[in-house]
N, C-alpha and C positions, 0 to 999 in steps of 0.2 A: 515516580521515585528516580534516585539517580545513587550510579555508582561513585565508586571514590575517587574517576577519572572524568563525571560527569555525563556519563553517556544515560541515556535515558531510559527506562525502563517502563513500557506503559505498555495497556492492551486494550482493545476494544471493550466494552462495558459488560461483563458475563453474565452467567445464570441465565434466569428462562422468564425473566421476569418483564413488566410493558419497557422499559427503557432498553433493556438488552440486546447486544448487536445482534442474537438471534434472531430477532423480532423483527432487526430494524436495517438490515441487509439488503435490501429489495433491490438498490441503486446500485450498490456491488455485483449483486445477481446477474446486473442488468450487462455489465463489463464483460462475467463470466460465460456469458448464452451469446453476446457477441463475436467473443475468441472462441466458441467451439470447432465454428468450422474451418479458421483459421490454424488452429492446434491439429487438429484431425490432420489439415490437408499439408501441414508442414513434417507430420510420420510419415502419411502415405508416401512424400516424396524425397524426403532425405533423411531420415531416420534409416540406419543400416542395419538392419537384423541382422546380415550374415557376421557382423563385425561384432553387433555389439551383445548377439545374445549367445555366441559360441563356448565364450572363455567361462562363464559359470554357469547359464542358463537363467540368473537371477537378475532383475531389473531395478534397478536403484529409482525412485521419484521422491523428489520433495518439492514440498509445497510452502513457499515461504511467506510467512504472515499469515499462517491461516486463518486465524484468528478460532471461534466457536462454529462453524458449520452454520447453516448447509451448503454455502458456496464451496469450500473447499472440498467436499464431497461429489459435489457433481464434477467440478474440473479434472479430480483423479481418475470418478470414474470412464470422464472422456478421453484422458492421454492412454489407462490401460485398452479399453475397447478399440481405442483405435492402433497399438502396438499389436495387440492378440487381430484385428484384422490385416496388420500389413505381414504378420509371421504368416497368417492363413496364407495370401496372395504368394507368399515365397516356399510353400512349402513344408514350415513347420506347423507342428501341432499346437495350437494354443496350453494343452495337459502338461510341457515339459516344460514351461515356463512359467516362473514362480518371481512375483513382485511383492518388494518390499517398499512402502512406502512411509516417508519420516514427515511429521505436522510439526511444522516451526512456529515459535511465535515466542514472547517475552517470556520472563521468566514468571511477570505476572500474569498472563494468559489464564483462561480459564478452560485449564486442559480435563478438568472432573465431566465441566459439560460437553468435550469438546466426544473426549473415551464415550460416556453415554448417550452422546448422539452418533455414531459410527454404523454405517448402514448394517444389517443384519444380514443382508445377504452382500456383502463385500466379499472378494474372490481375492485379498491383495492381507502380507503381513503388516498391520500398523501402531508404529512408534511415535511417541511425542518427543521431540529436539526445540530441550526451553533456551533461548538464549537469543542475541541480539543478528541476524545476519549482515551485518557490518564485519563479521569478523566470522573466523572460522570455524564450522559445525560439525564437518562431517570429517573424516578419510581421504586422505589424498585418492583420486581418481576411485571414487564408490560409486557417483551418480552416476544416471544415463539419461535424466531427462527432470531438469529445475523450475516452477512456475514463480512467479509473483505476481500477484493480480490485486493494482490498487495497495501497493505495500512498501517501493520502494521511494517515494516523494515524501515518506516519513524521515526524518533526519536521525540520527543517534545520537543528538544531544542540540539543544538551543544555543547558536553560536552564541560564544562568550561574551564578544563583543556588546551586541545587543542588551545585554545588560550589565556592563560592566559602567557606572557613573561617569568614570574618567574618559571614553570612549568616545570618537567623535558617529559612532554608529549607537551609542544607549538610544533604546527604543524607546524613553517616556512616554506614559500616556497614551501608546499602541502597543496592541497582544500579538500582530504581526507586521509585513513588512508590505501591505497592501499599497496604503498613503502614504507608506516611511521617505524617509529624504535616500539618495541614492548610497550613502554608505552603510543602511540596513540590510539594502537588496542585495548588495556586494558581500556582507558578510555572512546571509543568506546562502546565497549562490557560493562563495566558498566554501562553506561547510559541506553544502549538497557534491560539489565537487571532491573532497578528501573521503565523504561517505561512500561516494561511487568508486572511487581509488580502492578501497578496501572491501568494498562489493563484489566488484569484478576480479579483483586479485584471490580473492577466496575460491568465489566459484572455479576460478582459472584451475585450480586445483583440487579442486573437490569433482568436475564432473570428466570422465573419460573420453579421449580424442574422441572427437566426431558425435560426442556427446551433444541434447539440444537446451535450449536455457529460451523461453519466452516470459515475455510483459508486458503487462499492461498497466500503464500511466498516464494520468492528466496532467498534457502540460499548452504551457501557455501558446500562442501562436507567434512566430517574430517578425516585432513590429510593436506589439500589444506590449502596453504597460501593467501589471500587477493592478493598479486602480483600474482601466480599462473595463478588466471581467468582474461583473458584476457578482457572480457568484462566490469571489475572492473579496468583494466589498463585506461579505454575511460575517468575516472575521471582525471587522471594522465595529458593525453592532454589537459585537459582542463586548467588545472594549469599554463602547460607549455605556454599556450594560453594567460592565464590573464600574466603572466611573460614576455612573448616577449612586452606585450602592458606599462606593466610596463617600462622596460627597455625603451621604446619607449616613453616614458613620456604622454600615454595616458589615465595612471590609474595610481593611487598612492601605492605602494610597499606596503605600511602600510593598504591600503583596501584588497588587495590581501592576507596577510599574516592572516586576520582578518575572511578569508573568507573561510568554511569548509561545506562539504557537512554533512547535518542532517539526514542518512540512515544508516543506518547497518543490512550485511544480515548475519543473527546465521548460524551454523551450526544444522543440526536438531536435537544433541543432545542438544545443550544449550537451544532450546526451551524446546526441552520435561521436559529438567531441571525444565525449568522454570514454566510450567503448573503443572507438580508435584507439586512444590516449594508452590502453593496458595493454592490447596490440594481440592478444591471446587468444579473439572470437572473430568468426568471419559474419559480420551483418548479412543474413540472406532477406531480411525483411525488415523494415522501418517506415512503419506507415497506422495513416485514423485505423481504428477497427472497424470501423463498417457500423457504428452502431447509429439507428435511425434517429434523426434528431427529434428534440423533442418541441412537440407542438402544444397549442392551447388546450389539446383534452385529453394529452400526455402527461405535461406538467405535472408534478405533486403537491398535493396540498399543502398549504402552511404548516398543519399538526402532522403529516407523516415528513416533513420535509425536517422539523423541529425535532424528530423523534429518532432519524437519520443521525443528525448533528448532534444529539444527546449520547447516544450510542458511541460516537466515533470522539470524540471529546472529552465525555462525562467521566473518565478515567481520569484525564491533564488536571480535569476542573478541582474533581473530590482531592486530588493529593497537593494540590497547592491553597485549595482555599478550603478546604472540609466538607463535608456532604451537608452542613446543616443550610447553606444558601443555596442548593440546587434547584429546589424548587421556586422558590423567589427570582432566581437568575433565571431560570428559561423563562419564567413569565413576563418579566420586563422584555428580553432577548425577545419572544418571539413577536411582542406587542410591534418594537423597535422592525421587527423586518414587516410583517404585515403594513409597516406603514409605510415601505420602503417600497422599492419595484424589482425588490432580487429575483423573485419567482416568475418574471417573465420569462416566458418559452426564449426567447431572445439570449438570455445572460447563456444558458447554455451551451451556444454556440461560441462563445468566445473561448472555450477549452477544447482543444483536441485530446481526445481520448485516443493515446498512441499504441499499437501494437509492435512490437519488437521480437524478433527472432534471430536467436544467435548461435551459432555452430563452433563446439571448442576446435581451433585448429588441432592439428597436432603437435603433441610438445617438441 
């Protein structure tokens, strides 16, 4: 769905059911067990407890795009374990220190399943914060410590362009900007740029001096073309997918043509550009995460790979084209990649999975 200004409003697939991100998180997972020790070893060493836990005793964390669990629960309960072991190392008691942490995600998010899955023995107070982080959530200087894991390469709205007829960027007869001609990827890449404008300007003011802000994103490598990575091609099938149902009079040409994926993955300089660009965080880290590449009996199968992409998708699909072709579409779709070579251990490699850590200056 989209607001009245166009901004997008979607969430991973909810409930508990075989399609549900629940279910179908694994490759998320995989990001998140990644950055632990990355996380961990960026409190041990610059996280300031004597700064930042004096003035209330209470520890602000939010987690943006949480989506439904369980990923977001393990990476909470890593950032607190490891702030209660840097207070131990200094001195304080872990008992006087009380966190609150806030679950971000759309307003369609499925925060029913997100509450009822909440660990039981959690040690931390937790709120849901529905809303877009494109824009501003919280209190000026509340945070102390911001995650995004696999959240910010989502766009806050499908550039205009792209689908506007008169547009020398209309994306006809592509759902994104893989094979598109270069004033797709342009207007792409603009949009991801004015998102991160308004990313960074928030956080800027929402987390306190010396406060920490990490992420993890997949982005392309430079040099590499969008058509290049093969696992950027799997958007490509999908296209060709809604096209044969088109041709088939099972979906309308004109929904198809309407219809574009809201992601864009930067290369890591155009982030860095970009966090320059707000001029508010000091880069202590920008680099791969460490995660082991994936080999031939690493790989995912076709149906958990299918099942991933239903998950993370199946939200855009049901509200532009209705729930009644989703089972018809992944089954052409997933015929279409099984015929293809996306699932090579190889396509992999052509994305870097980037780790980011960023330090509010002082205002």
């Amino acid at each position: 769905m989209a607001d009245e200004q166009g901004t997008v409003s979607f969430a991973m697939v909810g409930g508990d059911g075989p399609h549900s991100y629940r279910h179908n998180s694994s490759y998320q997972a995989g990001a998140v067990a990644s950055a632990k020790a990355l996380i961990s070893n960026a409190i041990a060493e610059i996280f300031d407890v004597n700064h930042l836990t004096t003035s209330s005793g209470s520890i602000g964390i939010a987690d943006l795009g949480c989506s439904v669990g369980p990923n977001t629960f393990i990476t909470v309960k890593n950032i607190i374990d490891s702030v209660e072991l840097k207070c131990q190392s200094h001195g304080f008691g872990s008992q006087v220190l009380e966190f609150q942490v806030f679950f971000n995600d759309h307003v369609s998010n499925d925060f029913n399943m997100l509450f009822k899955s909440l660990p039981n023995d959690r040690h931390y107070f937790a709120a849901g914060v529905p809303g877009s982080f494109h824009g501003r959530l919280f209190p000026k200087a509340s945070l102390h410590f911001v995650n995004a894991s696999y959240a910010i390469h989502w766009l806050s709205r499908v550039p205009k362009d792209v689908v506007d007829e008169q547009s020398p960027a209309w994306n006809k007869g592509r759902v994104y900007y893989t094979n598109a001609p270069n004033q797709v990827i342009k207007a792409y890449s603009a949009q991801f740029a004015r998102d991160m404008d308004s990313f960074f300007e928030a956080r800027a003011q929402e987390l306190v001096s010396g406060g920490l802000m990490t992420l993890v994103i997949p982005c392309l490598p430079v040099g590499t073309a969008p058509s290049q990575s093969p696992i950027m091609a799997v958007a490509d099938l999908l296209g060709d997918s809604l096209l044969d149902m088109a041709n088939m009079g099972l979906v309308s040409e004109d929904k198809v043509d309407s219809f574009n994926l809201p992601s864009y993955n930067p290369t890591p300089q155009e982030l860095e550009n970009l966090i320059k660009r707000n001029g508010c965080f000091e880069i202590v880290k920008l680099e791969p995460s460490g995660r082991a590449p994936v080999t031939k009996e690493t790989a995912p199968n076709i149906q958990m790979f299918m099942s991933h992409l239903r998950a993370a998708w199946g939200g855009l699909l049901v509200e532009h084209f209705g729930v009644e072709i989703m089972d018809d579409l992944f089954v052409r779709f997933t015929e279409k990649v099984a015929d293809s070579s996306t699932l090579s251990p190889s396509s992999y490699r052509m994305m870097v999975e980037l780790f980011v850590l960023l330090q509010r200056k002082a205002a």
